[in-house]
C-alpha positions in Angstrom: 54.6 100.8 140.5 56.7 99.6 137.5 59.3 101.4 135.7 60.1 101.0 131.9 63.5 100.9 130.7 65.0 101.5 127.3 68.6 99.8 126.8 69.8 100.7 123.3 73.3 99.3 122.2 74.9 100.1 118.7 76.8 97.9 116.6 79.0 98.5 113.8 78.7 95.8 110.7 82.0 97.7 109.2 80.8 98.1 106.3 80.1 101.7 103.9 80.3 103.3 108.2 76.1 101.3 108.8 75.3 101.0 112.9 72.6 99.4 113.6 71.0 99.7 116.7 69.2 97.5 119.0 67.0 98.4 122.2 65.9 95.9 124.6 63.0 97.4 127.0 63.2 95.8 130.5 60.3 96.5 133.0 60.6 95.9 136.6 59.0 96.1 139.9 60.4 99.3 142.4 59.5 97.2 146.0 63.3 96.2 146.1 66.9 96.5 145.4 67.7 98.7 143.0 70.7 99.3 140.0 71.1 102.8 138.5 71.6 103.0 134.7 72.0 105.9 132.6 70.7 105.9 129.3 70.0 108.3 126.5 71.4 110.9 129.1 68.5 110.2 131.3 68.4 108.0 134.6 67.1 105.4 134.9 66.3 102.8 138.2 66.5 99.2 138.1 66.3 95.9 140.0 70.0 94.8 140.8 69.3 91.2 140.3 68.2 91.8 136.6 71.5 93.9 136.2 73.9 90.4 134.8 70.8 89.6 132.5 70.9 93.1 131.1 74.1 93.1 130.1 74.3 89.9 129.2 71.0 90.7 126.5 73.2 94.4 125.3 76.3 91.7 124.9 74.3 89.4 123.2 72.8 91.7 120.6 75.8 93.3 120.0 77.6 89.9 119.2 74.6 88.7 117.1 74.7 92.0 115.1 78.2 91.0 113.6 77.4 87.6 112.6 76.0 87.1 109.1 74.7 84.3 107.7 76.6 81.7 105.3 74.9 79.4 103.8 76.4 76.7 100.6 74.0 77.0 97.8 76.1 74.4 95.7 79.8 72.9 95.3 81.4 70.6 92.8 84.8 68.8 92.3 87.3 68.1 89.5 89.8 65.5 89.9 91.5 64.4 87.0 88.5 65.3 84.7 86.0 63.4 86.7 82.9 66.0 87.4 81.1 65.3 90.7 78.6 67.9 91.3 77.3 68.4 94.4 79.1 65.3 95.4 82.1 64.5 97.6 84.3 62.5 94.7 86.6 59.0 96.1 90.0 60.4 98.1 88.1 64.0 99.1 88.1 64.3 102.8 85.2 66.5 104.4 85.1 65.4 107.7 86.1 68.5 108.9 84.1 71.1 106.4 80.6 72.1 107.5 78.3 71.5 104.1 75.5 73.6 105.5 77.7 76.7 106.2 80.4 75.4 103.4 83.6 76.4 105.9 85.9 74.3 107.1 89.1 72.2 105.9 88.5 70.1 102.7 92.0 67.8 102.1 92.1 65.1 99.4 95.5 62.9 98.6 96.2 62.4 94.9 98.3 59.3 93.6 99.2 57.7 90.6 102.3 58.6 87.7 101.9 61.0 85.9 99.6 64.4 85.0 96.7 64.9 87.2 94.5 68.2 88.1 92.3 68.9 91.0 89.5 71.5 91.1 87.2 73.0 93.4 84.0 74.5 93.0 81.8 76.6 96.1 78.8 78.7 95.6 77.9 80.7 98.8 75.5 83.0 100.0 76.1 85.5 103.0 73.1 86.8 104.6 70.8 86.1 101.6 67.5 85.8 103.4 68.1 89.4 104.2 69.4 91.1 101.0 69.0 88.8 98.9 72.1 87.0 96.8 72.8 89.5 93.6 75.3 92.1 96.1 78.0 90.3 97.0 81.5 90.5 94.6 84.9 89.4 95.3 88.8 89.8 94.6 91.9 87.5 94.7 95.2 88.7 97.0 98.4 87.4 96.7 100.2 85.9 93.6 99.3 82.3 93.3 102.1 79.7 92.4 103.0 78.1 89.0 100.2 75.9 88.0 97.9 77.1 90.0 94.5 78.6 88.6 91.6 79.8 89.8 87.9 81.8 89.0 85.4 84.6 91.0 82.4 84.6 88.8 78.3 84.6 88.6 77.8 81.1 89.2 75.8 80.8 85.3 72.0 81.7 86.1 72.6 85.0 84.3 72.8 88.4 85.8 70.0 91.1 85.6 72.6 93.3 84.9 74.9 93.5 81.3 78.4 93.3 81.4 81.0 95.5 79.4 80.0 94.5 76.1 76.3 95.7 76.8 75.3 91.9 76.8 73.1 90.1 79.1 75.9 88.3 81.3 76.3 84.9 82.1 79.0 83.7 84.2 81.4 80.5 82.6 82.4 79.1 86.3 80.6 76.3 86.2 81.7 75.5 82.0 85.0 76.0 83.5 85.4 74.0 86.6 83.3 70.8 84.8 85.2 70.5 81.7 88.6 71.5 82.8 90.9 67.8 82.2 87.5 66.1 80.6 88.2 63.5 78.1 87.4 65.9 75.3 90.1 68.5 76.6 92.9 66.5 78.2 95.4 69.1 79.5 93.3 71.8 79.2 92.2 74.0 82.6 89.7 76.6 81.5 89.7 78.5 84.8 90.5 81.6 83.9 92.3 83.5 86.6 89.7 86.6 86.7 86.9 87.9 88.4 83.8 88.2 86.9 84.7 87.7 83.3 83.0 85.6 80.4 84.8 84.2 77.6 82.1 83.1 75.2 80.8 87.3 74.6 84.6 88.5 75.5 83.4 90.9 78.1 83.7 91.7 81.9 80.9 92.7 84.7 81.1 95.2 87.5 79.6 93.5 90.4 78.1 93.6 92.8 76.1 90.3 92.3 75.2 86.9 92.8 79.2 85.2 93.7 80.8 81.9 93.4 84.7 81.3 93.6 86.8 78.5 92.2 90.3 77.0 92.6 92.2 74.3 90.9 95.0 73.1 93.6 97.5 71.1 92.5 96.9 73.1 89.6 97.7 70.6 86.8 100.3 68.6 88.3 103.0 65.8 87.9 103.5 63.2 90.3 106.7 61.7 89.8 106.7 57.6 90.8 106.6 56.6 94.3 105.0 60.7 94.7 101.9 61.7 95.9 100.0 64.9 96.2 98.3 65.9 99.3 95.8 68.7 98.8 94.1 71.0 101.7 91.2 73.9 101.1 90.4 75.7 103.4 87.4 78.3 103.8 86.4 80.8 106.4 85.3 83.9 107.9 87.2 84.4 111.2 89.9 86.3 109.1 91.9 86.3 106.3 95.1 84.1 105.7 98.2 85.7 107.0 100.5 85.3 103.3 99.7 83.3 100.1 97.4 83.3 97.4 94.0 83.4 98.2 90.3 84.7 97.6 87.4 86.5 99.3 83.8 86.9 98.7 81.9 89.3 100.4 78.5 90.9 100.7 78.4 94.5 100.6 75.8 95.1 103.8 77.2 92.1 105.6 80.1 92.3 108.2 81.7 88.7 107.4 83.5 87.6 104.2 84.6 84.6 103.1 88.3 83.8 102.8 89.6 80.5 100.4 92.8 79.7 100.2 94.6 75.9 99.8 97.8 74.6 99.2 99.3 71.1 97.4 102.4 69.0 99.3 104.1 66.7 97.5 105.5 63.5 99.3 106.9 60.1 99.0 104.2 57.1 99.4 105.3 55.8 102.3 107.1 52.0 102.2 105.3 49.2 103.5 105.4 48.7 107.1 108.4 45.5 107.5 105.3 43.5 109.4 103.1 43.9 106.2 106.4 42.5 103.8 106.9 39.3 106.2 103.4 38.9 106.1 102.9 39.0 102.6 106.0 36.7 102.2 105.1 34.2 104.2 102.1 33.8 102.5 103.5 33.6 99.0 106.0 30.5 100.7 103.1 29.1 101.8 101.6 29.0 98.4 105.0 27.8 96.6 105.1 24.8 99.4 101.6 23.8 98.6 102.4 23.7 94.6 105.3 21.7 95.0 103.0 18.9 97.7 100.5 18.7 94.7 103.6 18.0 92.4 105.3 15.7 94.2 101.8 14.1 94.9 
């Protein structure tokens, strides 16, 4: 004889109050050892040894149910007006940012005199092969510091939706991030410090839809000489950033969200180690004995 039983265990995504809930049917033989479950308010019988699998399946569905899925549909970078897009530009550190799942640390260490601008540019997806990518929106907390700008638009593919202005809307992220600092706009940032709001028909858009965020750190900076900028991004969903500017982007059926936030240090270059100096001083001896050999000679 065998005995069917149903294990249902709810999770709650957090979102708009939705529980899912997940059964797991487990059938066993009744020759030996037996655990006593309750569920649904009726009792059930199982095999004891099956009991740490059990729960380990309810635990295991529960934990899976609040983990979406993030994917990085694109990404781009700025630095000084230089456009790389979808490529990881000279000086930009990603060792330790995931490119599938686009979280993680992104640092990158800016030198050189003078005026200089670093941007950023992410387009994510949470749990798109489920609800697809056009209801997700997203907000900015916090103040951000002088200098500093940043975007949270529709990456530029159009929305199905119009926006205030009963236009079809586009998003101008991507115009923004490129041609911020370019040679035909030195100076100029275009990021425009809103969410979901396009310059070229002067209108907004009440999402939810299809989300990418931007940030310029460093923000259009100086670097004084012997100065150097280090720059850190850094994007997750574990939680938010405790303080300090930053954004979110999140999916309106999903439990996760993304959190963006960076910062900019300036420091001194550091001097050349005294080895280095003898090293190089020696060598320039060197040369000046070898002139004056072949001028005596």
């Amino acid at each position: 004889m065998f005995i069917k039983t149903l294990i249902i265990t709810k999770s709650y995504t957090g979102v708009e109050n939705i529980w899912f809930e997940y059964c797991c049917e487990i059938i066993t033989s009744k020759k030996s050892g037996y655990l006593h479950l309750t569920s649904g308010g009726e009792s059930k019988v199982m095999k004891h040894r099956y009991s740490a699998w059990i729960m380990a399946s309810v635990l295991g569905l529960a934990a899976f149910s609040s983990q979406a899925e993030v994917d990085l549909k694109d990404f781009a970078f700025n630095v000084d007006g230089a456009f790389s897009a979808a490529a990881v530009p000279a000086g930009v550190d990603v060792s330790g940012f995931d490119m599938v799942t686009g979280l993680g640390i992104v640092t990158a260490t800016i030198t050189g005199t003078g005026d200089h601008f670093f941007g950023a540019w992410f387009d994510h997806e949470i749990d798109q092969a489920i609800n697809t990518h056009f209801n997700e929106t997203g907000w900015a907390t916090g103040a951000p510091v002088a200098g500093q700008s940043w975007e949270i638009d529709e990456p530029g593919f159009g929305s199905p939706t119009n926006g205030s202005a009963g236009l079809p809307y586009t998003g101008d992220i991507y115009w923004n991030i490129e041609n911020s600092y370019s040679p035909s706009n030195p100076g100029d940032v275009f990021l425009d410090n809103q969410v979901f709001y396009d310059w070229n028909d002067d209108q907004t858009f009440t999402p939810p839809d299809d989300v990418s965020m931007a940030m310029a750190m460093g923000w259009d900076f100086t670097l004084a000489v012997g100065e150097q900028a280090f720059i850190e991004l850094v994007l997750m969903t574990d939680a938010p950033p405790v303080g300090g500017f930053y954004l979110t982007q999140a999916d309106d059926t999903s439990p996760d969200q993304i959190f963006f936030s960076g910062s900019l240090t300036r420091s001194s270059i550091p001097a050349p180690e005294p080895s280095v100096l003898l090293f190089f001083g020696a060598g320039l001896l060197g040369l000046g004995s070898i002139r004056r050999r072949k001028h005596t000679a």
